[in-house]
C-alpha positions in Angstrom: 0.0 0.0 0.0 1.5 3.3 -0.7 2.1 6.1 1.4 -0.5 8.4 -0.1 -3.2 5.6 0.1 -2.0 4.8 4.2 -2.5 8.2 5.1 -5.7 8.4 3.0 -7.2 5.0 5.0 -5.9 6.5 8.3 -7.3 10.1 8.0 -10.4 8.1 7.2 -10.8 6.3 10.2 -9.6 9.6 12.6 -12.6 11.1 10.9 -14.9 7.5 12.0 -13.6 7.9 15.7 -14.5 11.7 15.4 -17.7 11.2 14.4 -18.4 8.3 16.6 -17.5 10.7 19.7 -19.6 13.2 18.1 -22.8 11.2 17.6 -26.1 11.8 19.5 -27.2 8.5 18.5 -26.7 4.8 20.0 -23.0 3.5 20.0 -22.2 7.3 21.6 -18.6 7.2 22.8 -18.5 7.9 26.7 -16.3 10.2 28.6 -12.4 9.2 27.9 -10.9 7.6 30.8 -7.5 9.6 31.2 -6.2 7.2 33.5 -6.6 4.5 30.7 -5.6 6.6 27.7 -2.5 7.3 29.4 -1.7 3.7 30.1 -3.1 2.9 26.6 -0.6 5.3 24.8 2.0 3.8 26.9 0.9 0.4 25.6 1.4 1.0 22.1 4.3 3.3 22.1 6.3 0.3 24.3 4.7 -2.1 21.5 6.3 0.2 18.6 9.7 0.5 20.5 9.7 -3.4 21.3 9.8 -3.4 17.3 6.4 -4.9 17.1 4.5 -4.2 14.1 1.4 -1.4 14.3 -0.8 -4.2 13.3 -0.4 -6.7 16.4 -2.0 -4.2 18.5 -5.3 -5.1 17.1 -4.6 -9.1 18.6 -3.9 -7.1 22.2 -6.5 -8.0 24.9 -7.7 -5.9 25.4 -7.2 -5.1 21.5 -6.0 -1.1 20.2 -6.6 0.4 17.4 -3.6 2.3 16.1 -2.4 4.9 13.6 1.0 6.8 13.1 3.0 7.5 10.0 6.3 7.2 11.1 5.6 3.3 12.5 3.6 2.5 9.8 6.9 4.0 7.2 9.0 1.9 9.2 10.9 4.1 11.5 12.4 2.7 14.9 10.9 4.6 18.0 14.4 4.9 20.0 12.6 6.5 23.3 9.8 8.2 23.8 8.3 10.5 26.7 4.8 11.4 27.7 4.7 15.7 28.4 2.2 15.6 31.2 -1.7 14.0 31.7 -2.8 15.9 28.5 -6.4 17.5 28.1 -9.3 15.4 27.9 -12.0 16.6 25.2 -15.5 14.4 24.8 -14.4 11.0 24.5 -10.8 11.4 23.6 -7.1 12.7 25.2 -5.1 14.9 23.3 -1.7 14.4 25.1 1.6 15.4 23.7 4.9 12.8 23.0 8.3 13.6 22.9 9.3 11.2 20.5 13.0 9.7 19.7 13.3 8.3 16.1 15.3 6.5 14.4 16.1 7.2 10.7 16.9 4.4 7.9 20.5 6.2 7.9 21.1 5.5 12.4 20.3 8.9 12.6 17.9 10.0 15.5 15.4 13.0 15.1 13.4 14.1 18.1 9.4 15.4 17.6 7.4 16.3 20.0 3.8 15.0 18.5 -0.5 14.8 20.0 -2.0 11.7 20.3 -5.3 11.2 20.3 -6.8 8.8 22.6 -10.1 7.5 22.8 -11.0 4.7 25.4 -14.7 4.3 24.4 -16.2 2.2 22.9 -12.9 0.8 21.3 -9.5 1.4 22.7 -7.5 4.0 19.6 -4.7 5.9 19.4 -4.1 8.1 16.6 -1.4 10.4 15.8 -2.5 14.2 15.1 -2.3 15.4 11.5 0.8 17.9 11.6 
């Protein structure tokens, strides 16, 4: 799959867990759960720096849905540090990362990116659009 198509398919289903938090019908995501975005982040970012692919979090229990660029292109996550307990909004929580990467060259770049965190009805991180 292509780069232009990933981002495509994963701006896609942001806009799903948007919409699903925005939803006055049934299936309405609840409140997020800070406590359990936090250790849901934590979760997937230890998965990406373990080397596991972005995929395996879906066989998790229980199972994340995930989304980031960079893991998805292949780049190694070196280290990584949460900035704080981040701001809760509806049913997600935007929380920033001080990412450490690693480039296909050894070279390390350090970002400091949002996740997006939802922990209702599904578990989902998802990487803000820069």
């Amino acid at each position: 799959m292509s780069l232009p198509t990933l981002k495509f398919t994963a701006l896609f289903a942001l806009v799903l867990v948007f919409l699903a938090g925005c939803s006055d019908g049934p299936g309405k995501a609840g409140p997020v759960d800070p406590a359990k975005a936090k250790k849901t982040l934590e979760t997937t970012l230890n998965a990406w720096k373990a080397g596991k692919k972005i995929e395996a979090l879906a066989q998790e229990e229980p199972p994340i849905v995930a989304q980031d660029f960079d893991w998805m292109a292949g780049k190694k996550l070196a280290s990584f540090q949460v900035q704080g307990d981040g701001a809760a909004q509806d049913a997600n929580l935007r929380i920033p990362v001080k990412l450490s990467l690693q480039e296909g060259d050894g070279e390390t770049v350090d970002k400091t990116v949002i996740y997006i965190v939802g922990t209702d009805i599904k578990l989902t991180v998802f990487r803000a659009l820069e």
